[in-house]
C-alpha positions in Angstrom: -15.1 -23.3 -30.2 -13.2 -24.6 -27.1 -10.8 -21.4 -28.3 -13.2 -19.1 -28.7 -13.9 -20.3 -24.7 -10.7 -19.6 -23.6 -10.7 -16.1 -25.2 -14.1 -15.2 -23.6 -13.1 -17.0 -20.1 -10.4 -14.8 -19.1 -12.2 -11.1 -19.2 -15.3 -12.9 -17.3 -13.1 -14.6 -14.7 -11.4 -11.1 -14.1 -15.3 -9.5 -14.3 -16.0 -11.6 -11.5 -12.9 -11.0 -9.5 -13.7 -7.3 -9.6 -17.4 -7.8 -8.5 -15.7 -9.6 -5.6 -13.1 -6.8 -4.9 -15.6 -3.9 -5.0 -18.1 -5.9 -2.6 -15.4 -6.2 -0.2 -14.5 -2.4 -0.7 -15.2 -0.2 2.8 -18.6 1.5 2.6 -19.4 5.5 2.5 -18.7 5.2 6.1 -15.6 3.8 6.2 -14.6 6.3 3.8 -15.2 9.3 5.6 -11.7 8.0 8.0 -9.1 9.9 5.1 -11.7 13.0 5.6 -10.6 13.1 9.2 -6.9 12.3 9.3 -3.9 14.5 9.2 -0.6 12.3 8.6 2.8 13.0 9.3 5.2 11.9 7.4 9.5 12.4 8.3 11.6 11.2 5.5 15.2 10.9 5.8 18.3 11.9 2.8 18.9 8.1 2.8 19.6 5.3 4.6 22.9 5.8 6.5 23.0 5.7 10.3 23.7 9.6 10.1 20.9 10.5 8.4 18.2 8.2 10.1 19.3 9.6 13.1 18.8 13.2 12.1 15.6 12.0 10.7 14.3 11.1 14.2 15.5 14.4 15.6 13.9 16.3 13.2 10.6 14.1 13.5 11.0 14.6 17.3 10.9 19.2 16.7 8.8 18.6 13.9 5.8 16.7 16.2 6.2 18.7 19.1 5.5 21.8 17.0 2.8 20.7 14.4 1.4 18.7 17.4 1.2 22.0 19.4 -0.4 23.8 16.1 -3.2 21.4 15.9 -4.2 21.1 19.5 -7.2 22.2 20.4 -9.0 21.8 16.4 -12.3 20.6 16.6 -11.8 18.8 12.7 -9.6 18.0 10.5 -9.9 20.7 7.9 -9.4 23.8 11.4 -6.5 21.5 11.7 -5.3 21.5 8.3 -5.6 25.1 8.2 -3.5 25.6 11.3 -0.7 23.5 10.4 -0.5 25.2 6.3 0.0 28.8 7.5 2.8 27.5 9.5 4.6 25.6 7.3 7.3 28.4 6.8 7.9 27.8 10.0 8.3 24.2 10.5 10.6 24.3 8.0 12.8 26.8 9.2 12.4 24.5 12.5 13.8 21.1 10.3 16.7 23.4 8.9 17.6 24.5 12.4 18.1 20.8 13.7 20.1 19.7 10.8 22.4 22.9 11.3 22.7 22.1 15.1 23.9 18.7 14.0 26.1 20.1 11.4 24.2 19.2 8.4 23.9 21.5 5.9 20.8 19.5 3.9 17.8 21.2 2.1 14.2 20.4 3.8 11.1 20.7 2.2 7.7 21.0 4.0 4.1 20.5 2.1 1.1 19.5 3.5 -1.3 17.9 0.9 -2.9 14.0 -0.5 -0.5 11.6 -0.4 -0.9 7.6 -0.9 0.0 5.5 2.3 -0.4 1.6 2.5 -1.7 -0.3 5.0 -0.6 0.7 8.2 -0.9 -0.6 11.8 0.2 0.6 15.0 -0.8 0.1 19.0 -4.1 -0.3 19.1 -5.1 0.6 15.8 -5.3 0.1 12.0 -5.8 2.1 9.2 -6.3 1.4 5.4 -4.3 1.9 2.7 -5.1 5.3 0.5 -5.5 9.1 -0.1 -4.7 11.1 3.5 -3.9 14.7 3.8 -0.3 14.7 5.1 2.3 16.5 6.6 5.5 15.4 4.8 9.1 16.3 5.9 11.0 15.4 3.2 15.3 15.9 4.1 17.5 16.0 1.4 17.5 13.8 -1.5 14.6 12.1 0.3 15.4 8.6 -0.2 15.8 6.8 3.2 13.5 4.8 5.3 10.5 7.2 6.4 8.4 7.2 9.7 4.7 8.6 9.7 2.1 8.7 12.0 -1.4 10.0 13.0 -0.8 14.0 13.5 -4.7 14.6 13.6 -6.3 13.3 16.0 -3.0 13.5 18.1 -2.2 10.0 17.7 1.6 10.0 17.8 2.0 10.6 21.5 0.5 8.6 24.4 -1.9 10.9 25.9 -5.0 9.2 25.5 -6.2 5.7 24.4 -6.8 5.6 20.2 -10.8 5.0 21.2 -10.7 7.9 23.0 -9.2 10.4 20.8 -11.1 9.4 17.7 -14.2 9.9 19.7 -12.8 13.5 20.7 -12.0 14.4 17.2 -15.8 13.5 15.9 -15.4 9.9 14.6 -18.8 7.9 14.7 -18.6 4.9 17.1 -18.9 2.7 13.6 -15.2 4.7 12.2 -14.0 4.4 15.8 -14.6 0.1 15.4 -13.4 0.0 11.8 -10.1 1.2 12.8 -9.7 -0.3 16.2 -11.2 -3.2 15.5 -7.7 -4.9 14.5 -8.2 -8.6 14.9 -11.3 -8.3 12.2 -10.5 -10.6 9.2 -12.9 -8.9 7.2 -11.5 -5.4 7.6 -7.9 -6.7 7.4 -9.3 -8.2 4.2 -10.8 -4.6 2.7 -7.6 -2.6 3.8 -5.0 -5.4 1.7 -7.4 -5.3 -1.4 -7.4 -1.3 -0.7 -3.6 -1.8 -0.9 -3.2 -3.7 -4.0 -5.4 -1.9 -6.1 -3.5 1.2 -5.2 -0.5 -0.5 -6.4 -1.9 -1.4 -9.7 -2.4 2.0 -10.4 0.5 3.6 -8.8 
């Protein structure tokens, strides 16, 4: 009996660990923040000082372009379009830095889903998962990588994070969710968020 116990324990303590995971999951409105986003994401051949450094110089021709693409989009998906027929272009615009720095590297440019973890930065937060991104991969693609928010412009400092959410049609509810940072009960949803990606990555 007390065997039989044990056996039947485990799947109802796990049961009950889900029911608690999936009540702390964001609601339908706090998913609707992938459906607005447009990441960008720089990574570098490896993790030598020469190619971290040409990492941030390609990041720095590659945001000043795509950001220049995407100004002006009233959503995410005008956005999305105005960055993919230009992709050619921003990769001819990678090569051309590497060869200006006498590096002679492949670059490939895609913009599509990709997985991102928890991430904070000034002012802001946002949960781990499923974004449509702009990735830079150099090389072999193994180094440290840097990303930020392409879509709403949130890479460079020209407005407040509030303020260009708002612009780029987030409710005042998304606009809280992500701002709000010192929020134990969102910092709780985004880290669950992150580790059931990780189960299933």
């Amino acid at each position: 009996m007390k065997k039989c116990l044990k056996t039947l324990g485990l799947p109802i303590l796990l049961l009950a660990l889900l029911t608690v995971l999936l009540l702390r999951l964001p609601t339908g409105e706090d998913r609707k923040i992938y459906d607005k986003l447009i990441r960008l994401h720089v990574i570098a051949n490896s993790d030598s000082a020469g190619d971290q450094a040409l990492k941030l110089r390609v990041r720095d021709a590659i945001l000043q372009q795509a950001s220049a693409a995407a100004e002006g989009c009233a959503d995410r998906q005008e956005a999305e379009e105005a960055l993919a027929v230009r992709l050619p272009e921003l990769q001819k615009t990678a090569e051309a830095v590497l060869r200006e720095n006498g590096c002679h590297l492949p670059v490939t440019v895609r913009l599509g889903e990709e997985h991102y973890p928890t991430r904070e930065y000034e002012g802001f937060r946002l949960p781990a998962g499923e974004y449509c991104s702009l990735r830079v991969m150099i090389g072999e693609a193994e180094g440290q990588n840097w990303w930020c928010v392409l879509f709403p412009p949130l890479c460079t400092d020209k407005a407040t994070p509030s303020e260009e959410l708002i612009s780029a049609g987030f409710s005042p509810e998304e606009v809280r969710i992500l701002t709000d940072s010192d929020s134990p009960e969102y910092v709780l949803r985004f880290r669950i968020l992150e580790l059931i990606g990780s189960l299933f990555s």
